[in-house]
N, C-alpha and C positions, 0 to 999 in steps of 0.2 A: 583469831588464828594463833597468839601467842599461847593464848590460855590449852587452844587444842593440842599445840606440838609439846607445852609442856605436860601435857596430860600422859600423851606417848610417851615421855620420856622417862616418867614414873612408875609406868606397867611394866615400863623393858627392868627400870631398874630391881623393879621389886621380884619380878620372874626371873632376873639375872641371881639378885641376892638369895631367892629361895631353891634353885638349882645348888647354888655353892654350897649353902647348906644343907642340899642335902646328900651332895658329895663325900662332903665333908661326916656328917652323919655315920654313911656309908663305910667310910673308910676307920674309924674310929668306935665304931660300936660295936671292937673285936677287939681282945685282948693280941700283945705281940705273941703270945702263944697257941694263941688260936689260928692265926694268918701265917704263923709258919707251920704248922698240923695242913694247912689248908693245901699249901705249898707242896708238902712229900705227899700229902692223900692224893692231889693232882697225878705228881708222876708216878706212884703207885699202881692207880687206875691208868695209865698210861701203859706200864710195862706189863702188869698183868691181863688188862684186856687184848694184847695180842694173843690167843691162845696158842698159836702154832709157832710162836715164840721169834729169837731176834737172831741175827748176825754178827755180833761182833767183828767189825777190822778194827786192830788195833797196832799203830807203829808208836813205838815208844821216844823213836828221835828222829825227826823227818830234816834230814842235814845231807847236803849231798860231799861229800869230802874230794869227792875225784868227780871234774865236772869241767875240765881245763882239756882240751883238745891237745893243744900246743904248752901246755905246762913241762918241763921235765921232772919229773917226780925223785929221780935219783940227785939232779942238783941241787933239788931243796931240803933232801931230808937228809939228815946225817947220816944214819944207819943205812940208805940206798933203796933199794926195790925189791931187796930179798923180804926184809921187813915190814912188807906196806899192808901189812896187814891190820899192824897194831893201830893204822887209820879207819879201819873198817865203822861205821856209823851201825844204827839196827835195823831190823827189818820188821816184817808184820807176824801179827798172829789172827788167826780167826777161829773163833769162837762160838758155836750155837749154844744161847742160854733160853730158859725159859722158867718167865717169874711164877710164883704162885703168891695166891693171895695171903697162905698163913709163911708166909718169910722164908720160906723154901725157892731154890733154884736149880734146873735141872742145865745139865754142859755136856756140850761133845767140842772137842777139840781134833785141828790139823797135826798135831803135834807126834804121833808113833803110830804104827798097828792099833796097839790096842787103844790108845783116848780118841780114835775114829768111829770106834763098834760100842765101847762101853759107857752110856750115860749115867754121869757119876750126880750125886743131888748132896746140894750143901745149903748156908743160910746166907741169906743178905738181909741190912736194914738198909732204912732212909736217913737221914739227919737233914740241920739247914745252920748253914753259917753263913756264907757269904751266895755261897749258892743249896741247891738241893745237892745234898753229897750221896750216893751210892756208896755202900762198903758191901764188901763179901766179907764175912765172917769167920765160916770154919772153911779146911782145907777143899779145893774143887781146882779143874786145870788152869784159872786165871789166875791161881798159885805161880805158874809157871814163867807168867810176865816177869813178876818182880812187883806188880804194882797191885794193890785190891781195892783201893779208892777210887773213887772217879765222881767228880763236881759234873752236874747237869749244866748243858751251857743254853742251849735251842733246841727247837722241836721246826725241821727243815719241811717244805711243801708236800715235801714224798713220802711225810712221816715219820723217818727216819730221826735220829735224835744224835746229836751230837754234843759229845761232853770232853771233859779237859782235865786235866789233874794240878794240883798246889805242886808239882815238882818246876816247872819254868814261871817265867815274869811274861813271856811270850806265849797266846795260845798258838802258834803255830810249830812251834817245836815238836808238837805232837799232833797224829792221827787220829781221833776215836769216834767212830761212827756207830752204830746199831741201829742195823736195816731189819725194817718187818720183813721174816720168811713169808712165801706163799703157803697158802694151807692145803694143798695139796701136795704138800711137798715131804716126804721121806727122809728124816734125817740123816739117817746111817750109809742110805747111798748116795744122799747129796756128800756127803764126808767123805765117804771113800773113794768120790768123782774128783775131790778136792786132793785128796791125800797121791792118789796115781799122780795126779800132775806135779804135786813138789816131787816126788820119786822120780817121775821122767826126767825133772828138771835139776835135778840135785846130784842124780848117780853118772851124769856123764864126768867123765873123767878128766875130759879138756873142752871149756866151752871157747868158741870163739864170737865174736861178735862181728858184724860187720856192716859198715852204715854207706847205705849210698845217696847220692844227692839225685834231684829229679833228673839229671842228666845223664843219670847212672852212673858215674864217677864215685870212685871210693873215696868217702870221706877217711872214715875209719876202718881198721882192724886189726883184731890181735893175734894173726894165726901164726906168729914167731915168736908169740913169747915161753917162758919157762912153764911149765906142767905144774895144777893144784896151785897155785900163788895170786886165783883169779876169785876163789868163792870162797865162803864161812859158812856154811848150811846151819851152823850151832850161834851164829849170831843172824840170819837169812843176808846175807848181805852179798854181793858181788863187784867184784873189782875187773875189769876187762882192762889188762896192759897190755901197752904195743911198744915193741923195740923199731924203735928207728933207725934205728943201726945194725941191723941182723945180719950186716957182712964182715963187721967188726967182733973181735973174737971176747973182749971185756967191754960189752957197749954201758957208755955212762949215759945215753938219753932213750930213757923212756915215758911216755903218754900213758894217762889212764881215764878211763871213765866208769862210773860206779853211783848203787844205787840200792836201798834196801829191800826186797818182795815181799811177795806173799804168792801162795796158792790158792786160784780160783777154779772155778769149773771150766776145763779145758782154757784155762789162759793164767797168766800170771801177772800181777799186779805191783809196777814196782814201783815208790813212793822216797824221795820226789823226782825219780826218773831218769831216764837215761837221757841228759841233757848235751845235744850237741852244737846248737847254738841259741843265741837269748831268743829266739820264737820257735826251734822246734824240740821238744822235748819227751821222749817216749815214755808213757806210763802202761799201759796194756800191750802185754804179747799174746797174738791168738796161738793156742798150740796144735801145730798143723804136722799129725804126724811125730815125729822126732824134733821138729824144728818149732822155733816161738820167733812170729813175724810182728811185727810193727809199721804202720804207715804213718806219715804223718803230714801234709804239706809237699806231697811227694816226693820226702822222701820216705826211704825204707831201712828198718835196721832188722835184721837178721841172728837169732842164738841160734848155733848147734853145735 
């Protein structure tokens, strides 16, 4: 019996030992240059095999600065609430790219009239440092961010890929997603479906916000505050103040709540949301009409 279980013991060892080595084999019978070739060929074939190309959302500083119900904004800043702009955080951009295989990349961008209609084509490569780096090359709309790097971080269930930039120590500080489009799908009028909604969303002249609790009780609103002192369409960002004091002819206490966007197809996307207490917090407004609604936990917050 002894002799038998030592017998097993020496087939596991030796099928253990010729597994490792051949792991090991495996992992070693590449040069460090060859495994990282392997590396960008990957996401290459990645980005290119979507033929009908990708989405870019991209928020460049996912911070909410105005997120305090009950805060006074005028007694903590020195300059007051005429200023509160220069708090403003960023908003998003989106992007449709599409890779080619010889290092070409084709863009439409939410950004004007015309980067809705006109697909401009520029160059990207691959690199590999710490991650698989994307870079754009020559001039194209992701010029417009500020940023043309971007490190690969995951490849998410849906597809979809998510990557990060060397500018924070924190991958949450930023947005960056790129979603496979449908192939059935139009670019220049999915953009221009895009592009109407930040125009709806952008040209009104006074937005007000207003939050109710399931009970229908007004949490919040801002419809007494000052005119233009609530958006930044040139950084996408929104500030919605409320004068608590709107009977007081120099009120020193006001609320604010704020939050970066973007324009999506009939809704807007704001990131990290219009936060009214630590479990409800609005990220998608359908636009219904003139108006952009939100549910959430019952409650409901309301732009128009």
């Amino acid at each position: 019996m002894k002799k038998y279980l030592y017998n097993i013991f020496c087939i596991c060892f030796m099928l253990s030992f010729y597994s490792c080595n051949e792991t090991q084999e495996d992992i070693f019978d590449k040069t460090p240059n060859q495994r990282i070739q392997e590396r960008e060929n990957e996401l290459k074939e990645i980005l290119v095999g979507q033929s009908q190309g990708w989405q870019m959302l991209y928020f460049p500083l996912v911070e909410n600065r105005f997120s305090d119900i009950d805060k006074n904004l005028k007694a903590t800043k020195d300059y007051g609430v005429l200023f509160i702009e220069r708090d403003y955080g960023k908003g998003g951009h989106n992007i449709f790219m599409n890779f080619k295989e010889n290092g070409e990349v084709e863009m439409l961008y939410d950004g004007d009239f015309n980067s809705t209609r006109e697909i401009k084509t520029s160059r990207y490569t691959l690199s590999q440092n710490t991650y698989t780096q994307l870079d754009f090359i020559s001039p194209n709309y992701i010029f417009e961010t500020g940023q043309t790097g971007f490190l690969f971080y995951k490849k998410n269930e849906d597809g979809s890929l998510v990557f990060t930039t060397n500018k924070y120590a924190q991958r949450n500080k930023e947005y960056i997603l790129l979603k496979p489009l449908a192939t059935d799908m139009d670019w220049k009028a999915r953009m221009a479906t895009i592009y109407q909604t930040k125009l709806a969303y952008e040209r009104k002249q006074l937005k007000t916000l207003t939050v109710t609790s399931p009970f229908g009780d007004e949490v919040f609103s801002n419809k007494n505050f000052l005119k233009s002192k609530h958006t930044d369409s040139n950084l996408r960002y929104s500030v919605f103040v409320r004068n608590m004091q709107p009977h007081i002819y120099n009120s020193n206490y006001f609320t604010g709540l704020g939050s970066g966007y973007m324009p999506m197809e009939n809704k807007m996307l704001f990131l990290p949301g219009i936060k009214v207490n630590d479990s409800v917090n609005f990220t998608v407004f359908e636009k219904k009409g003139s108006t952009f609604i939100a549910e959430e936990k019952g409650y409901k917050a309301v732009i128009n």
